[in-house]
C-alpha positions as semicolon CSV with decimal commas, in nm:
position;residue;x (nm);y (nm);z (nm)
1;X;4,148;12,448;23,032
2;X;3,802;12,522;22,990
3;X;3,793;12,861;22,875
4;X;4,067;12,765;22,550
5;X;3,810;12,504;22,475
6;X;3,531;12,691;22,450
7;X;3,729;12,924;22,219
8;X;3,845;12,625;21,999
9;X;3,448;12,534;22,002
10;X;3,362;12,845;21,884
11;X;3,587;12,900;21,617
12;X;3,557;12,572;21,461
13;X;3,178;12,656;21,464
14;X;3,227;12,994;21,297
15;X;3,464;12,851;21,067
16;X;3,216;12,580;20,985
17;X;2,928;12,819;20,948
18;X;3,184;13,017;20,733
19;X;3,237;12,688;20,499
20;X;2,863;12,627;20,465
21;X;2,759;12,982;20,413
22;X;3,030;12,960;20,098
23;X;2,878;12,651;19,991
24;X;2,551;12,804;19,981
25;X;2,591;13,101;19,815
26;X;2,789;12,877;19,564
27;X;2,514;12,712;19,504
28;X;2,295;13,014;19,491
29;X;2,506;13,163;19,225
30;X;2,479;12,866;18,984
31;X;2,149;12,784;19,047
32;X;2,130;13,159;18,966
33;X;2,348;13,151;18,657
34;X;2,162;12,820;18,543
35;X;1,812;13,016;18,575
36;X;1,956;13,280;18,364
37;X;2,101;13,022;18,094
38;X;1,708;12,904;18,055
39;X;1,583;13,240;18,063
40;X;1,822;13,299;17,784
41;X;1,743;12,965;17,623
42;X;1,380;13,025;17,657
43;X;1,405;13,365;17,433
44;X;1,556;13,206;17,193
45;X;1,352;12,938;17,162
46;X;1,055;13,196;17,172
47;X;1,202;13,404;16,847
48;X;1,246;13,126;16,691
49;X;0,923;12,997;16,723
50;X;0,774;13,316;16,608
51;X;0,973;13,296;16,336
52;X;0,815;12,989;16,239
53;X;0,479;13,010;16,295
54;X;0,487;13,323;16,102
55;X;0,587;13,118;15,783
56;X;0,327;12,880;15,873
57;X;0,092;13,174;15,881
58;X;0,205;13,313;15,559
59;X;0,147;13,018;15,409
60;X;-0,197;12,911;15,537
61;X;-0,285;13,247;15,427
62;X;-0,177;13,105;15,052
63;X;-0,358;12,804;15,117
64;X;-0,702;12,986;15,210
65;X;-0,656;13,165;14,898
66;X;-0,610;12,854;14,695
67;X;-0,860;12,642;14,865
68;X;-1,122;12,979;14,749
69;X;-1,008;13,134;14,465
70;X;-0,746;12,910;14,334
71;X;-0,733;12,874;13,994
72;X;-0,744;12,472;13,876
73;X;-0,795;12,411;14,221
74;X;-1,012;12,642;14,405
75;X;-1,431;12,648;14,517
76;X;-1,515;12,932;14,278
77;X;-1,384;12,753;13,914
78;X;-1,601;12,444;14,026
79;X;-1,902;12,665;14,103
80;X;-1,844;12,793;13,777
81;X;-1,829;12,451;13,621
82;X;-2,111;12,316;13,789
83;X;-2,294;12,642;13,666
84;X;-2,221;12,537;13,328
85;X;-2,341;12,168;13,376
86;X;-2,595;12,085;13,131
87;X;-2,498;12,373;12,849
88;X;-2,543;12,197;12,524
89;X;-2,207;12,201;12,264
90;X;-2,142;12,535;12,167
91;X;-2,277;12,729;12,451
92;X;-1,936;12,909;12,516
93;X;-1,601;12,872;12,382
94;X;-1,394;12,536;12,392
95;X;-1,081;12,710;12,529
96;X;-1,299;12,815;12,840
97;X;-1,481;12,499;12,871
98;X;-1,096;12,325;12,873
99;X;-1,027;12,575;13,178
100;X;-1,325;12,456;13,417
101;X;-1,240;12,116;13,355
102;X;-0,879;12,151;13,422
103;X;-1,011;12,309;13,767
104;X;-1,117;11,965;13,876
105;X;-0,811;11,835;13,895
106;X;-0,510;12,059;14,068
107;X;-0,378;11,956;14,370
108;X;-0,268;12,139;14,690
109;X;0,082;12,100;14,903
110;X;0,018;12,268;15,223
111;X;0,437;12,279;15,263
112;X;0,397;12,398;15,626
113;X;0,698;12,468;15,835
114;X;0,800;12,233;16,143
115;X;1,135;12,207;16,203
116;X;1,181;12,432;16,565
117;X;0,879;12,298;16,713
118;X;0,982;11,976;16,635
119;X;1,355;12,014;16,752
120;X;1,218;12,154;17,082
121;X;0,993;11,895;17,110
122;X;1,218;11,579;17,043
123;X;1,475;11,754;17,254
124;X;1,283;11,804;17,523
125;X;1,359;12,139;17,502
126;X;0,965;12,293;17,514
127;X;0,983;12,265;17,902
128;X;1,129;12,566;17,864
129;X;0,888;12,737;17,852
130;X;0,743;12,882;18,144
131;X;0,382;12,957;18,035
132;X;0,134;12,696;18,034
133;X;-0,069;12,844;17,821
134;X;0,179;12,868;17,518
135;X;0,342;12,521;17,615
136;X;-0,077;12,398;17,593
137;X;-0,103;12,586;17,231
138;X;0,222;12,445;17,072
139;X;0,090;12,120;17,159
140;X;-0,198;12,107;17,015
141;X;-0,094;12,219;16,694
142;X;0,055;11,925;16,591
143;X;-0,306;11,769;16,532
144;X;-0,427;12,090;16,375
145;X;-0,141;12,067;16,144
146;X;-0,219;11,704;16,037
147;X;-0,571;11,781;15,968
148;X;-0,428;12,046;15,716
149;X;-0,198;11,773;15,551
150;X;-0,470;11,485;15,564
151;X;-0,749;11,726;15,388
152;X;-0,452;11,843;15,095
153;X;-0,390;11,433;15,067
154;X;-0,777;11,332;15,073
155;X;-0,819;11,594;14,854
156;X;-0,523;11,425;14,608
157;X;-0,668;11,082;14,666
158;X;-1,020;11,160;14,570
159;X;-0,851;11,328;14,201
160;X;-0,666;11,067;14,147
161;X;-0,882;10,760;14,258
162;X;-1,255;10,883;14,103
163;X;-1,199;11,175;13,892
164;X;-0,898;11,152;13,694
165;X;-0,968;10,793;13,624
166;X;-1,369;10,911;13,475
167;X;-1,161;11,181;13,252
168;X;-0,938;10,932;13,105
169;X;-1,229;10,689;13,001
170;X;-1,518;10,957;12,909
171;X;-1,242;11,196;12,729
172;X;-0,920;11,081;12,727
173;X;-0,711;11,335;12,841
174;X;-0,381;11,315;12,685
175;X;-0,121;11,471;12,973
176;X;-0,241;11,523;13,318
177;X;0,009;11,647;13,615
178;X;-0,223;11,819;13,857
179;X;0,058;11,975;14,009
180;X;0,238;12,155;13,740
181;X;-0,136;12,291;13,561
182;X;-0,060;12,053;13,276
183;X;-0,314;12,256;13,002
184;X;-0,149;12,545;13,068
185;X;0,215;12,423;12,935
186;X;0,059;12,210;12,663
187;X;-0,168;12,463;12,540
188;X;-0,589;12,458;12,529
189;X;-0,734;12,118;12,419
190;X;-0,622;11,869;12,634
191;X;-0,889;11,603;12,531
192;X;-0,833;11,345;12,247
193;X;-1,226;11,316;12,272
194;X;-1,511;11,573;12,221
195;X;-1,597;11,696;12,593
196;X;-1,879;11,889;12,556
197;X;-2,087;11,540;12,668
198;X;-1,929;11,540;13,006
199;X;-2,184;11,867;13,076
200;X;-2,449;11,639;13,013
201;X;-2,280;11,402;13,247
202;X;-2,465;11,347;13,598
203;X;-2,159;11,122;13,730
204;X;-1,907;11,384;13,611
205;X;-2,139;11,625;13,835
206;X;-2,187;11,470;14,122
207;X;-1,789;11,375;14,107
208;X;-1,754;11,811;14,102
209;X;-2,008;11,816;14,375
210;X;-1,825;11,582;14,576
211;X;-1,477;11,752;14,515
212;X;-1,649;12,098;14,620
213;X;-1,785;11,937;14,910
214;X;-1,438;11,811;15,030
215;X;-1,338;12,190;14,950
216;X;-1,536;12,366;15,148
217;X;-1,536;12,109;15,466
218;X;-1,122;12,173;15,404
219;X;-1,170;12,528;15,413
220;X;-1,373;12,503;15,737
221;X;-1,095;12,345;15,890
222;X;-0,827;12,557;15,760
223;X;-0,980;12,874;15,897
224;X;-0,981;12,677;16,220
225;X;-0,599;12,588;16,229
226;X;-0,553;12,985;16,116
227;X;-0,717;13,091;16,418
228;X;-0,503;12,861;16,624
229;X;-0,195;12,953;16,482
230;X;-0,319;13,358;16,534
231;X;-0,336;13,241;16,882
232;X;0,017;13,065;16,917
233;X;0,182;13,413;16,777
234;X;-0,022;13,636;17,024
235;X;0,123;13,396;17,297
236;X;0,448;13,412;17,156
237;X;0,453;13,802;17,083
238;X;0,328;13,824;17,452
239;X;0,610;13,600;17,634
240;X;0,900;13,804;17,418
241;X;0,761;14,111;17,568
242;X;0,820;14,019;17,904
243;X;1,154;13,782;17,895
């Protein structure tokens, strides 16, 4: 009787071992399988991301032009209308003096992408990612990014609050839309007033000054947020190399 027993005892413990050995390497393979679906949700996630940030490079790269060069909007045609401040009536042509002026006003729409960082984000999704340092970068865009908006919409406020509202009472302007380069459609001459006085003007200068000023500190910053987002698509460049 004993040695059937010890059989029995033996097989059910095989037969046991058998069932969790199974249940193991069950386990193993969808753990396995799951590891791979994140690896494969990761890469995507990844190219899409570079995708992005790419457009958001592009266009930061428009907006450092603007913020330097930009024409009704940019730091060179103010330090070529505070140049001019002081020239008595006459001193150049009315057509150019109608262009500096017009550079005061032109505002700037940074337009920057955010719609896969944000999905990942709100989804949870940016866990995903399995290096810290990207997952640290991505993150801290977001306030990089707002300090791009906030500087295009100070930049809008100031216009519209201080200088816009001097222009209309020291020379009338007839049609201003800062966006759309209003003295370009309507032609030269967008003053119902002579405007040669506002060169003479020391609030109308220190109102340029201030607008350069809030140019130039934007720049700063924008260069900044470049360098960040440079950063970001190294990171990103770097993880699709290896996944």
């Amino acid at each position: 009787m004993t040695q059937p027993l010890g059989k029995s005892n033996r097989r059910l413990i095989l037969e046991g071992g058998a069932i969790v050995l199974s249940i193991l390497i069950a386990f193993g393979i969808e753990a396995a399988w799951e590891e791979r679906g994140e690896r494969v949700r990761e890469r995507e996630a990844i190219q899409q991301l570079a995708a992005e940030f790419e457009v958001v490079r592009e266009r930061l790269a428009g907006l450092d032009s603007t913020y330097e060069f930009g024409r009704f909007r940019g730091i060179a045609p103010l330090r070529e209308l505070l140049g001019v401040m002081g020239s008595e009536a006459g001193s150049f042509s009315d057509a150019r003096l109608d262009s500096l002026v017009a550079s005061s006003l032109g505002g700037i729409v940074p337009d920057l992408p955010e719609g896969v960082l944000a999905a990942l984000v709100g989804s949870g999704q940016l866990g995903l990612i399995r290096s810290d340092s990207l997952r640290i970068s991505l993150a801290e865009w977001a306030p990089q990014r707002e300090i791009v908006d906030r500087d295009a919409r100070n930049l809008g406020d100031f216009t519209a609050e201080h200088l816009l509202p001097f222009l209309w009472e020291n020379a009338s302007v007839r049609a201003v839309d800062v966006n759309t380069r209003y003295h370009v459609e309507l032609g030269f001459g967008p003053f119902d007033r002579d405007h040669w006085p506002l060169l003479q003007s020391r609030t109308f200068e220190n109102l340029i000054n201030e607008r350069l000023t809030l140019l130039e500190a934007s720049l700063r910053r924008l260069r900044t947020a470049v360098t960040h987002v440079e950063r970001i698509q190294r990171l990103l460049q770097a993880e699709l190399a290896v996944t």
